[in-house]
KOLFIKE-514033 format. One record per residue (C-alpha): residue number from 1; x, y, z. Coordinates in nm, 4 decimals, m for minus. Layout:
REM residues N
[NUM,[X,Y,Z]]
...
REM end
This chain:
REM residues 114
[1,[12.0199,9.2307,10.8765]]
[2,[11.6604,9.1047,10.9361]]
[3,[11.5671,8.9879,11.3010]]
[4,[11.4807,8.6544,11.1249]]
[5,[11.6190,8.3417,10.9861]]
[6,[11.6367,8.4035,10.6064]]
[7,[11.7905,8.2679,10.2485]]
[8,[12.1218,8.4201,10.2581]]
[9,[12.1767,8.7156,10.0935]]
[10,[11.7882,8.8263,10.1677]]
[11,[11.9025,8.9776,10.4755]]
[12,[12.0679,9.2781,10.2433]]
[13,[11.7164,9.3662,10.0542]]
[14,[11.4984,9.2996,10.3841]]
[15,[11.4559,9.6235,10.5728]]
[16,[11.6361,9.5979,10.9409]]
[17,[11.3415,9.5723,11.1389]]
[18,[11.1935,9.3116,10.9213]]
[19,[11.0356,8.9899,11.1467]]
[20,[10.7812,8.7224,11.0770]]
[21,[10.4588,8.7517,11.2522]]
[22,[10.3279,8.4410,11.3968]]
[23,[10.1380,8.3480,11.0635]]
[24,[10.4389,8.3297,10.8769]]
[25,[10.3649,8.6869,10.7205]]
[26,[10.6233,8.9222,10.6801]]
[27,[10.5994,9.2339,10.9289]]
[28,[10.8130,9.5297,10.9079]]
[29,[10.8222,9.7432,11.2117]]
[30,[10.5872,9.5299,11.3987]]
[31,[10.3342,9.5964,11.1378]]
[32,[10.2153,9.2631,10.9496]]
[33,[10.2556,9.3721,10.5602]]
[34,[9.9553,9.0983,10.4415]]
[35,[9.7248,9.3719,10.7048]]
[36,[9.8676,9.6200,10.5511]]
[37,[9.7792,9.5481,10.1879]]
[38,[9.4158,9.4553,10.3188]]
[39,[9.4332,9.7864,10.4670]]
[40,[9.5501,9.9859,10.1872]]
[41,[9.5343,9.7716,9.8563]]
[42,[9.7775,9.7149,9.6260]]
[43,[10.0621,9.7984,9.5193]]
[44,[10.1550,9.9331,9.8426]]
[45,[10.4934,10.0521,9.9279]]
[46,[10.6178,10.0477,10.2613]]
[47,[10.9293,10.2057,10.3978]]
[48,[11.0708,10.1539,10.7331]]
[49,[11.2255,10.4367,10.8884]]
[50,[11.5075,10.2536,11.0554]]
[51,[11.6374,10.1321,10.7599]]
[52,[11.6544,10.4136,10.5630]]
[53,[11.8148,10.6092,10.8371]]
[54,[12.0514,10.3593,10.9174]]
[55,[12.1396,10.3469,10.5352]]
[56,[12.1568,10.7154,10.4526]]
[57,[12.4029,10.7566,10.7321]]
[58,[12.6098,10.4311,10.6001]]
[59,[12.6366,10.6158,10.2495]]
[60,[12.7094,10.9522,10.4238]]
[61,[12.9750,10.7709,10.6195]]
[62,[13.1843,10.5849,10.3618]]
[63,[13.1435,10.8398,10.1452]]
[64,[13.2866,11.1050,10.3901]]
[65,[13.5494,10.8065,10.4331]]
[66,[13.6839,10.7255,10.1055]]
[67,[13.6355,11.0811,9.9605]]
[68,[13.6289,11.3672,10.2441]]
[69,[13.3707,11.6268,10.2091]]
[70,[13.1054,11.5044,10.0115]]
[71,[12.7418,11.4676,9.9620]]
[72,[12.5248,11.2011,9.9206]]
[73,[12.2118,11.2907,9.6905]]
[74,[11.8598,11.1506,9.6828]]
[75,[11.6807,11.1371,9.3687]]
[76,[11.3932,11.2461,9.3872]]
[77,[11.2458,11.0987,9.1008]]
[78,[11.2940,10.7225,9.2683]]
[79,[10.9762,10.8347,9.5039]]
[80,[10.9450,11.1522,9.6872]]
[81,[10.6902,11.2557,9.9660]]
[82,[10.7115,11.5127,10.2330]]
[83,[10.7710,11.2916,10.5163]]
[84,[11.0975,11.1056,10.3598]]
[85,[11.2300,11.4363,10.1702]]
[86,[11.1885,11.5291,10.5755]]
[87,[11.3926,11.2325,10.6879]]
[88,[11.6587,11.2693,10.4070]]
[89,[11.7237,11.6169,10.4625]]
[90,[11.7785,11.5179,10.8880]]
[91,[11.9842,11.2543,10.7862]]
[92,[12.2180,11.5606,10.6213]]
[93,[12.1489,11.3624,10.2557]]
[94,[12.1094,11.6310,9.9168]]
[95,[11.7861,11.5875,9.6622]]
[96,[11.8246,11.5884,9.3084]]
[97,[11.5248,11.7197,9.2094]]
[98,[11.3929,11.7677,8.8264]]
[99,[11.0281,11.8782,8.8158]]
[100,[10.8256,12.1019,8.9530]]
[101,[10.6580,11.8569,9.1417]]
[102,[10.9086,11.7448,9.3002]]
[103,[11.0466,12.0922,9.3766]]
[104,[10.7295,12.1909,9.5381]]
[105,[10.7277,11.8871,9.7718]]
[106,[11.1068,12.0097,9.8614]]
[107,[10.9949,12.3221,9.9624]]
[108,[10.7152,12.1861,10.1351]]
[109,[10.9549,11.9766,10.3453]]
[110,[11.1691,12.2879,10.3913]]
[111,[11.4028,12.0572,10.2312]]
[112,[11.7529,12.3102,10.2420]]
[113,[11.8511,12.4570,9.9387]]
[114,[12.1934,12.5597,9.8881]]
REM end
């Protein structure tokens, strides 16, 4: 759910800590995405933290749940960096991983294999 008024419905694709800033731009975690693609160029993507926490553990949940001991699986292949393979791994989540590209950046992470 976004901290602001929306369309309904855009509160499930918004990330959770989605806001507008006082120019109307849309900020997520405090930081004003219109900045951010000055900043940076574009395409930019941004990820919020928060919501893909708050998600992995939401899948890891209801999965546990409905089905007992499971595992819920990143692909890799959607994006992968160090940083998130990082968060997934904390968050208890498995990585499909394909290539060796994206097997180096699991090691990298220390991403556990097993």
């Amino acid at each position: 759910m976004a901290l602001f008024h929306c369309k309904p419905g855009l509160e499930k694709v918004l990330p959770l800590n989605a806001d507008l800033t006082p120019d109307g731009h849309l900020a997520v975690g405090g930081c004003d995405v219109v900045e951010l693609a000055r900043q940076f160029g574009t395409p930019l993507y941004v990820f919020d933290e928060l919501t893909l926490r708050a998600r992995a553990r939401a899948y890891r949940e209801e999965l546990g749940r409905r089905y007992g001991e499971s595992l819920v699986v990143y692909a890799a292949k959607a994006f992968i960096n160090r940083p998130l393979a990082r968060l997934f791994a904390d968050e208890g989540l498995g990585l499909d991983v394909v290539s060796g590209g994206e097997i180096a950046i699991a090691h990298a992470s220390r991403f556990p294999i097993g």
